[in-house]
N, C-alpha and C positions, 0 to 999 in steps of 0.2 A: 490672282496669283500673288503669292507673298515669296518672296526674298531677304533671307537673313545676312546682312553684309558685317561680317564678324572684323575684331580689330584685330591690331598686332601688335606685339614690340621688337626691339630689336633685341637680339641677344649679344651682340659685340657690334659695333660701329666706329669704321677706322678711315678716316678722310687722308687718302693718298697723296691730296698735290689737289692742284683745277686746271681743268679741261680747256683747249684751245675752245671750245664752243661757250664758253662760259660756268658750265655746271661744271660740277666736282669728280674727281676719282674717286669713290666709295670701296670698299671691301664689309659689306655687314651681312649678318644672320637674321633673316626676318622668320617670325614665330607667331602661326597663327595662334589666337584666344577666343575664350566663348563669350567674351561679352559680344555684344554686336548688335546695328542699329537693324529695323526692319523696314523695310521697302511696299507696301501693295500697288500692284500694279493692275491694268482694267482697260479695256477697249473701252473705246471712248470717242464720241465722232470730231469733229475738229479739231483745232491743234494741240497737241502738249500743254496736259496743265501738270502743274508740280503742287502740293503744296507737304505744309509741316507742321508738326505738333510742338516744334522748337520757336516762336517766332522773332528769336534771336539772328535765325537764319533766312539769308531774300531766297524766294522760289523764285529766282527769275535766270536769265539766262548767262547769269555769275555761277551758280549753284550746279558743281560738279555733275548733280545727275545729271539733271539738265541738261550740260554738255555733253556727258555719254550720251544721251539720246541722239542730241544732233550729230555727235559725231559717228553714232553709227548708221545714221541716215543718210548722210551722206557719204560714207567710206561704199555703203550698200548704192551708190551712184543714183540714188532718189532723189527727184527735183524738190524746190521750194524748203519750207520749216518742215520739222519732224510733226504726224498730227498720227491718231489716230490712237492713242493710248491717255491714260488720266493716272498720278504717282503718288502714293500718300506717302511721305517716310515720318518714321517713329525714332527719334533721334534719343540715342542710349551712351553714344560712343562720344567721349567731353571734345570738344572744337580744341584747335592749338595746343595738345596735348603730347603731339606725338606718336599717337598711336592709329594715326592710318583712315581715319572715321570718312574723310570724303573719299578718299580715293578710293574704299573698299565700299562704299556707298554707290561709287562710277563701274567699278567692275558689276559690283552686280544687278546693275541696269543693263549692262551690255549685254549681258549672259537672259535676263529675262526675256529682254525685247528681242535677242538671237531668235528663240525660240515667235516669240508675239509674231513677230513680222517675217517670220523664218527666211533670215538670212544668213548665208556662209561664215562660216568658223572664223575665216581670214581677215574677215571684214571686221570680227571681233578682237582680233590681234591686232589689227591696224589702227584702228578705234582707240583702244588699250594705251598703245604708244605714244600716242599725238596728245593724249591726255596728261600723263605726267609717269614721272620714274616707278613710283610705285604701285602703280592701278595694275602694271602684267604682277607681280605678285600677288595680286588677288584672283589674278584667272588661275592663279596655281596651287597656294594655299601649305600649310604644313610647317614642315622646315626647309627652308632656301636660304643659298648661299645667293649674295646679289652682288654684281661686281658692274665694270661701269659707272655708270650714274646709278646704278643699282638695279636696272632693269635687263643688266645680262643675266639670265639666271638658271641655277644648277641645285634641281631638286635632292635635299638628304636625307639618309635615312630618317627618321621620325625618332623623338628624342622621347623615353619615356613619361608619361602622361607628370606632369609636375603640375601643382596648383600656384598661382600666381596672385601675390596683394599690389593692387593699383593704388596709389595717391596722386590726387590732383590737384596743384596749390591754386590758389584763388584767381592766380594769373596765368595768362597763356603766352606761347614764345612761338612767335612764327618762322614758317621755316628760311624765309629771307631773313629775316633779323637772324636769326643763329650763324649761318652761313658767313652772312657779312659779319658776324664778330669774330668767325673764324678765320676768313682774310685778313682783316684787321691788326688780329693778333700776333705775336710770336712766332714764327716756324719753325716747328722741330723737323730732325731729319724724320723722312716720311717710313715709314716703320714696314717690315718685312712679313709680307702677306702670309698671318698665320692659319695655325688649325681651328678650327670652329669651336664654338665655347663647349666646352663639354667639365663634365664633373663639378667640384667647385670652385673651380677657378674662378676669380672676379669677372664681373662681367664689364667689359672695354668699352664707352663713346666718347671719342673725340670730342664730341661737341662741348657733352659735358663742363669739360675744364672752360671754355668762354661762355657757358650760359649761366654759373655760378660764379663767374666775377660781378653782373648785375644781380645773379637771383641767390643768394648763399645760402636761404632755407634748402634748397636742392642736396647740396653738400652733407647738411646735418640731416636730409633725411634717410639720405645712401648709407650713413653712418647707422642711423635708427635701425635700420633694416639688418643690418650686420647684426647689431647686440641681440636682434632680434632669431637670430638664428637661420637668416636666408643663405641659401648655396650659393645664391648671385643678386647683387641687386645694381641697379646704373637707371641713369633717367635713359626713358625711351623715344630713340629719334632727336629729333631736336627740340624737345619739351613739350611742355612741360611737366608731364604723368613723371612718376620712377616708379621701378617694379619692383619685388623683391620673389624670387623663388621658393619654395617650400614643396617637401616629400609628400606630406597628409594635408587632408585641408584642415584640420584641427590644426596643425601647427601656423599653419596660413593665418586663420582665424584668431588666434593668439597673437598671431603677430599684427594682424589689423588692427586688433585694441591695443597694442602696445604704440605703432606710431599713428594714430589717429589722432587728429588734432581739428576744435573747433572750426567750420568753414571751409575745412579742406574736402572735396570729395574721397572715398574709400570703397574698393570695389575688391570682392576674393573673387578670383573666379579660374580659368584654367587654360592649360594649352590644348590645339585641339593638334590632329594626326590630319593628313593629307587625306586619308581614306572620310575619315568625318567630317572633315569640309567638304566635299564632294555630296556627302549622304544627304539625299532630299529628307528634311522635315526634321534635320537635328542642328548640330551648328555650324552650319555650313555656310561659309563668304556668297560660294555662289550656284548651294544648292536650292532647288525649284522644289514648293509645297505647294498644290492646288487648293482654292479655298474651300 
């Protein structure tokens, strides 16, 4: 079984305040894309093995899927380690970028192994949680509004198909490191939970502003992206990728040779709809292809 675990960006990101639990009050727009890492999965007798075609990355039981497995072996009230399946992922989606690569890598484990070991929906939601804020937005997919830590979430209409230029600078910004520079920082008064990014207004993250006081290529590339003729462009999440929006993919593509730049990764690719993330065998977070 293969699993496409598509990535995201955010399309506005607004840190309200932090939470008595330690995490943050969020208000953002998460935006599924067709780039996306792929997952095979396989019955397999003994325990969980993981491995990867990144070997940048440990398969051990640090490594998000990993943990979906176990956590939903055990949410599913299954004794001992998770066994009985073997994991290959094909890693597409850049680490410390921002754009979502392990967590939507953990949802659609959850969703494979549902089915492998056929167990209850709930068990996948619960799973989901205990994982991290933004793994339930990959069990959903599209356009969502995320409040909370960002995993209260309120599915929206589907924003017309727009093509998107990724840039990835050499370095990555984890999402601890952003957060604490955003405690660190200044506080502005906490801003009035607006309407969802639409047309072309600029596109809003908070982080933004503290991860271009260390990173300031960031800054001049959101500007690139403008002269470039994007509707919207903002780095996504907490780094380090920025996107920029575009109507045609010719203009996309245009604008990818305009801010491309030596050593930086460069990727056109697109938003995907709630209904095509869902579709077995196109670009779906956590739809199911048979091999």
């Amino acid at each position: 079984m293969r699993v496409r675990a598509s990535a995201k960006i955010n399309l506005s990101l607004r840190v309200l305040g932090t939470r008595r639990d330690g995490y943050h009050e969020l208000q953002t727009v998460f935006q599924s894309i067709a780039l996306h890492d792929t997952l095979t999965i396989r019955r397999a007798s003994g325990p969980l093995r993981l491995t990867c075609d990144d070997p940048s990355l440990a398969c051990d039981r640090g490594n998000l899927v990993w943990r979906a497995a176990d956590a939903l072996w055990k949410s599913a009230g299954r004794r001992g380690a998770a066994r009985g399946v073997a994991i290959h992922l094909d890693k597409r989606i850049p680490v410390q970028a921002g754009l979502g690569g392990g967590s939507s890598d953990a949802a659609a484990t959850l969703r494979a192994l549902q089915r492998i070991w056929r167990v209850d929906p709930e068990c996948v939601s619960d799973a989901a949680v205990r994982l991290g804020a933004d793994v339930p937005f990959f069990l959903e997919g599209g356009t969502v509004l995320g409040l909370g830590r960002g995993d209260v979430l309120f599915p929206l209409i589907d924003r017309p198909r727009e093509w998107v230029v990724l840039v990835v600078p050499p370095f990555g910004v984890t999402t601890a490191e952003a957060y604490r520079w955003w405690d660190r920082g200044p506080k502005r008064p906490a801003p009035h939970v607006e309407r969802p990014f639409q047309g072309r207004r600029q596109a809003v993250n908070d982080l933004q502003r503290v991860v271009v006081k260390r990173h300031p290529e960031i800054s001049r590339l959101v500007r690139a992206f403008a002269r470039a003729g994007a509707a919207g462009a903002a780095m996504s999440g907490s780094g380090s990728a920025v996107f920029g929006l575009f109507k045609t993919r010719a203009d996309a593509e245009r604008a990818a040779d305009a801010v491309h730049r030596p050593r930086w990764r460069t990727f056109v690719t697109r938003t995907v709809t709630r209904e095509e993330y869902h579709r077995p065998g196109l670009f779906a977070g956590t739809g199911l292809a048979a091999n």
